[in-house]
C-alpha positions in Angstrom: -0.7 52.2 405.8 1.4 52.0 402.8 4.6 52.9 404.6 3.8 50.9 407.6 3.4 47.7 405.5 7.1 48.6 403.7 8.5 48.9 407.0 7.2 46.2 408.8 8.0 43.8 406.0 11.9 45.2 406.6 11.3 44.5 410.3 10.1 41.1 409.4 13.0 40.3 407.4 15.8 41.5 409.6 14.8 40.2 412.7 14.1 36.7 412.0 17.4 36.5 410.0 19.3 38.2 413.1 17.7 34.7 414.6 18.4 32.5 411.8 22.4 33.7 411.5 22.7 33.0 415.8 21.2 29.2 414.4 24.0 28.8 411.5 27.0 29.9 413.7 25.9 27.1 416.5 25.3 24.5 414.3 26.1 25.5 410.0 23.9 24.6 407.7 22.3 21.8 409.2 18.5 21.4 407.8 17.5 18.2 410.2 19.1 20.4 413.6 17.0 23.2 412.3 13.9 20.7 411.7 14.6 19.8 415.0 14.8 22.7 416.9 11.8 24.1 415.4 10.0 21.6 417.8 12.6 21.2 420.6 9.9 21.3 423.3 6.2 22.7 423.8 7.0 26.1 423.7 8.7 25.9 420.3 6.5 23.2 418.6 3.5 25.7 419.5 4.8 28.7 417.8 6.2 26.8 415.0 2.8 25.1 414.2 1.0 28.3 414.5 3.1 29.6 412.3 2.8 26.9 409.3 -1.0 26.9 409.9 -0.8 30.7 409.7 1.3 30.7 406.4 -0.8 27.9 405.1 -3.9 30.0 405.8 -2.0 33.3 403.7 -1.1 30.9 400.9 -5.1 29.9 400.1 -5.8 33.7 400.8 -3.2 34.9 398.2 -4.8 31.8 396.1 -8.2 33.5 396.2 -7.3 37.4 396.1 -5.3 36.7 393.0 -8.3 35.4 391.1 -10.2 38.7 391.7 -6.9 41.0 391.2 -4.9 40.4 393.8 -1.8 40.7 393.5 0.2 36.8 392.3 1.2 34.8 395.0 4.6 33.1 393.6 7.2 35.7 395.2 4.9 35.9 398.6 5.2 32.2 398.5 9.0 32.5 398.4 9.6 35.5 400.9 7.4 33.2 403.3 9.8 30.3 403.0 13.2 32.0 402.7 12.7 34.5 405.4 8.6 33.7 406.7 5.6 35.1 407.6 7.1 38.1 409.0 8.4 39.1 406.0 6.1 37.8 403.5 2.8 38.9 405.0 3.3 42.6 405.1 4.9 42.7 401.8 1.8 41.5 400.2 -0.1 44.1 402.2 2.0 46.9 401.4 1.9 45.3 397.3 -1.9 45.1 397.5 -1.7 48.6 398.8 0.5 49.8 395.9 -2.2 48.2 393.2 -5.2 49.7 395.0 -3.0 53.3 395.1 -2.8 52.7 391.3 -6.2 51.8 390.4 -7.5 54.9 392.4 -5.2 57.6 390.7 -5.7 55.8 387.5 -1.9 55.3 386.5 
């Protein structure tokens, strides 16, 4: 599952940004369009609350796992809001992966 987590964080990364770059060409740099867009009608608004409840639900997860070894939740915070959920989710996975992969070979 290791691999698939690697690469599906990759995924994750490229193909929102392949969204996000279409975004900056129409309209630069503009934070309040993107704000905007985010909940240009239902359709949008719904997958763009779904996805901050999502992340918001990952962030008290990552909060939780790290007290009991999981990996720290500061650069899956990041990933999450630079490139999103996408991204950030399977990175921690594939992380948590690489930790448990440690512990079991014992290096």
């Amino acid at each position: 599952m290791k691999r698939f987590y690697l690469i599906a964080a990759i995924v994750g990364a490229v193909v929102p940004y392949c969204f996000f770059i279409l975004f900056i060409r129409e309209s630069g740099l503009d934070l309040a369009a993107f704000a905007r867009a985010l909940f240009a009608n239902g359709a949008a608004g719904g997958f763009s609350a779904d996805l901050l409840i999502a992340s918001f639900v990952f962030w008290g997860f990552m909060l939780t796992r790290c007290r009991t070894g999981g990996p720290r939740p500061g650069w899956f915070i990041v990933l999450n809001l630079t490139i999103g959920l996408s991204c950030a989710l399977p990175a921690y996975l594939y992380w948590q992966e690489r930790q448990t992969d440690r512990i079991r070979t014992g290096g």
